[in-house]
C-alpha positions as CSV (number, residue, x, y, z in Angstrom):
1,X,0.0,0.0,0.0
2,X,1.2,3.5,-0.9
3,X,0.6,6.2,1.7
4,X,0.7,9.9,1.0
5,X,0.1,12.8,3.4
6,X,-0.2,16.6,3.1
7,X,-1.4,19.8,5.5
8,X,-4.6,21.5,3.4
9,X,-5.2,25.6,5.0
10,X,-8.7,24.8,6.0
11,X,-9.3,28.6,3.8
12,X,-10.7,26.7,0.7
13,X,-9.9,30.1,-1.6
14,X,-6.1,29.0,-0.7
15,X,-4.3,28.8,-3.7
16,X,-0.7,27.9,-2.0
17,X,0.9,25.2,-3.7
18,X,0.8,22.2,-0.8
19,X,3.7,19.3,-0.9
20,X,2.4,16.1,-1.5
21,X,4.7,13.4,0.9
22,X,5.2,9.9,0.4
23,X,5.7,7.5,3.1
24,X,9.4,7.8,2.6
25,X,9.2,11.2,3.8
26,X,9.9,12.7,0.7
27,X,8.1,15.3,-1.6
28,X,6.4,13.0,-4.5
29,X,4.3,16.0,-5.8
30,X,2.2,19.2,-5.3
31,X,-1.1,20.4,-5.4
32,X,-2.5,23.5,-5.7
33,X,-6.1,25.4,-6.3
34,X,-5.9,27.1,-9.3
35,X,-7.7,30.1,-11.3
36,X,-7.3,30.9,-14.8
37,X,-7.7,34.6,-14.1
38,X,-8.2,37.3,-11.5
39,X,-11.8,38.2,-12.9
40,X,-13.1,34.4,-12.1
41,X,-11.4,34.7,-8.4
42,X,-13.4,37.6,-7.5
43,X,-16.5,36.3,-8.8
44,X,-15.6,33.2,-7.1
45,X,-15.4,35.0,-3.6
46,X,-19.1,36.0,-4.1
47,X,-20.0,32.6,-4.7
48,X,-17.9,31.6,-1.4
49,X,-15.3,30.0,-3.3
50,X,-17.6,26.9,-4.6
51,X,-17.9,28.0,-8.0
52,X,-15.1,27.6,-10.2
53,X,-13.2,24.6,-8.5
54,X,-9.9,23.6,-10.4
55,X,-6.8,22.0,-8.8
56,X,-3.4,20.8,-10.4
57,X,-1.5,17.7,-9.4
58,X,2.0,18.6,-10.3
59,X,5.3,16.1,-9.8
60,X,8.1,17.7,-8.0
61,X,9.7,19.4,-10.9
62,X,6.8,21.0,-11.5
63,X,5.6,18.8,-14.5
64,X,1.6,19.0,-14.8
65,X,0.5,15.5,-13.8
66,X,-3.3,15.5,-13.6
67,X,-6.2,18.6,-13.5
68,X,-10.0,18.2,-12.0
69,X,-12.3,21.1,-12.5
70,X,-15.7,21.8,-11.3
71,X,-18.5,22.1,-14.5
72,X,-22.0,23.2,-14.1
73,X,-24.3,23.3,-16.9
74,X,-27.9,24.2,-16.6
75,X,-28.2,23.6,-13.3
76,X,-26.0,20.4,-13.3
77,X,-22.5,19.8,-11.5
78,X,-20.2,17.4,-12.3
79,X,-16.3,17.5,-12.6
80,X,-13.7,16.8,-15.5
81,X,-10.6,15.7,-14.9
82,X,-7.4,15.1,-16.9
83,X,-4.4,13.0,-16.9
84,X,-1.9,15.2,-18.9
85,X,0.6,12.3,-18.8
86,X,-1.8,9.8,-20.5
87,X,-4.1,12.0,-22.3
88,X,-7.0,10.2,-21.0
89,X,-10.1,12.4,-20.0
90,X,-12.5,11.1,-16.7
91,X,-15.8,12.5,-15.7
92,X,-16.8,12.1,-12.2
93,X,-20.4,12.9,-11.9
94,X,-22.8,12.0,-9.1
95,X,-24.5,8.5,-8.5
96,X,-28.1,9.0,-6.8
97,X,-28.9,13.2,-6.3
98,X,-31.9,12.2,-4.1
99,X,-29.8,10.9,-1.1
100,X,-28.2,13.5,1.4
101,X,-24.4,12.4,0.1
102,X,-24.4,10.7,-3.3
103,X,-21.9,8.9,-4.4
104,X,-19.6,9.4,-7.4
105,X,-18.9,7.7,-10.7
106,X,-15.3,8.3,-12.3
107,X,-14.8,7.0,-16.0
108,X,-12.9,7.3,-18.4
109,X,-15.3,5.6,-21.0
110,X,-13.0,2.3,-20.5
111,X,-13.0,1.5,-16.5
112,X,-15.8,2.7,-13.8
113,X,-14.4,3.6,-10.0
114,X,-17.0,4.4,-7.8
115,X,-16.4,7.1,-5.1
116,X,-18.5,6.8,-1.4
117,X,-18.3,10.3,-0.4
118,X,-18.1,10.7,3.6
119,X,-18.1,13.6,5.4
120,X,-16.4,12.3,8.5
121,X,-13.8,9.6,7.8
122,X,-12.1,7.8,4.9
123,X,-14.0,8.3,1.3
124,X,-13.6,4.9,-0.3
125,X,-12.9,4.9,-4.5
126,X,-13.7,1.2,-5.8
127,X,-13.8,-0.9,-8.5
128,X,-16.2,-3.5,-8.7
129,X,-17.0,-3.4,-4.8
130,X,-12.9,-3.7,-4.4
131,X,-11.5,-0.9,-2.5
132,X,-8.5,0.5,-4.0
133,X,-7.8,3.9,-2.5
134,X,-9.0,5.9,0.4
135,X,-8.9,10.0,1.2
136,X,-9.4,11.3,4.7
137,X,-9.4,15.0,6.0
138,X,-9.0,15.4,9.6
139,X,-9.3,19.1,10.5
140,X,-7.1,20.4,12.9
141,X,-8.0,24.5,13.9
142,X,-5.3,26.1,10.9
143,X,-5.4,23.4,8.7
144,X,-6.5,19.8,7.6
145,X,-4.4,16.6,8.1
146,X,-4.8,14.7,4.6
147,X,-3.9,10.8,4.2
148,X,-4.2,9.1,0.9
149,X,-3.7,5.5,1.0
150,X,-3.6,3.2,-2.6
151,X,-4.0,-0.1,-2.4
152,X,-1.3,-2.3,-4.4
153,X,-4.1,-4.1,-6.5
154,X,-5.4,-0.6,-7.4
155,X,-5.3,-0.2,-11.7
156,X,-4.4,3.3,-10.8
157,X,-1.4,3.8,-8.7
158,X,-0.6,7.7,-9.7
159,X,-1.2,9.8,-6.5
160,X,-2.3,12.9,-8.8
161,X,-5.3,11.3,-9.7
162,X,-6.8,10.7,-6.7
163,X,-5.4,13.7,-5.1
164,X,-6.7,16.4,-8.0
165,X,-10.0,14.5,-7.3
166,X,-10.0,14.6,-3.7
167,X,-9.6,18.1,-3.2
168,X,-12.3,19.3,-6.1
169,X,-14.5,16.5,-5.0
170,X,-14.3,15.9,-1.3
171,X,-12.5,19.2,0.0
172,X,-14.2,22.1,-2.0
173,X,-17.4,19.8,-3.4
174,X,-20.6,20.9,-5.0
């Protein structure tokens, strides 16, 4: 199992890039909240920084690894991400509107993960029932305590995916 931990600011409008850290203790990759212009952050502070959702999964060099953005069309949300080493395109949209959390469905038209969204303790992604990865934010006053665990049978071992998903997904949301 791979194990990766970083310290979100609890501010969601942070835009700090955040140091992703393996369980070597070592840097493995960044992530930070992005906006493609000053004119969308100041509309997105009236909107209390829920509208226009974007974050970047960079590997230590800087190198774009994988993007997730927020998308609402006619009164619809889902999210779009992006592997930019791949090329492959996911939508994650949710499972089941009518319950208080829905789930999520990743795909990328090839493979389906599922994503059980919890508000207090570890958000499972699956594959055919099969966990394969887990996110968990654990606030503590300044700032939240993330852990990202991948199991080794997971198809997806890149941290940047599941990271760039967590944080539009889980930390900023709908």
């Amino acid at each position: 199992m791979k194990i990766y931990t970083y310290k979100q600011p609890a501010a969601i409008e942070s835009t700090e890039a955040i140091q992703i850290i393996n369980e070597a203790g070592e840097v493995s990759s960044t992530v930070q909240r992005v906006y493609s212009n000053a004119l969308k952050k100041a509309f997105d502070r009236t909107m209390d920084y829920r509208y226009f959702v974007r974050f970047d999964v960079n590997d230590r060099n800087g190198r774009p690894l994988f993007t997730c953005k927020k998308v609402s069309r006619r009164g619809r949300v889902h999210f779009r991400g992006k592997d930019l080493v791949s090329g492959k395109d996911y939508m994650i949209a949710y499972d089941g509107w009518q319950i208080m959390i829905p789930d999520l469905l990743i795909t990328n038209g090839e493979q389906q993960i599922k994503l059980n969204k919890e508000m207090e303790g570890w958000s499972v992604f699956t594959v055919n029932e099969q966990p394969i990865a887990r996110w968990q934010a654990t606030f503590c006053e300044t700032h939240f305590d993330i852990t990202l665990e991948i199991e080794d049978s997971s198809p997806i071992q890149e941290e940047a995916f599941f990271i760039a998903i967590g944080q539009a997904v889980l930390f900023v949301g709908a």
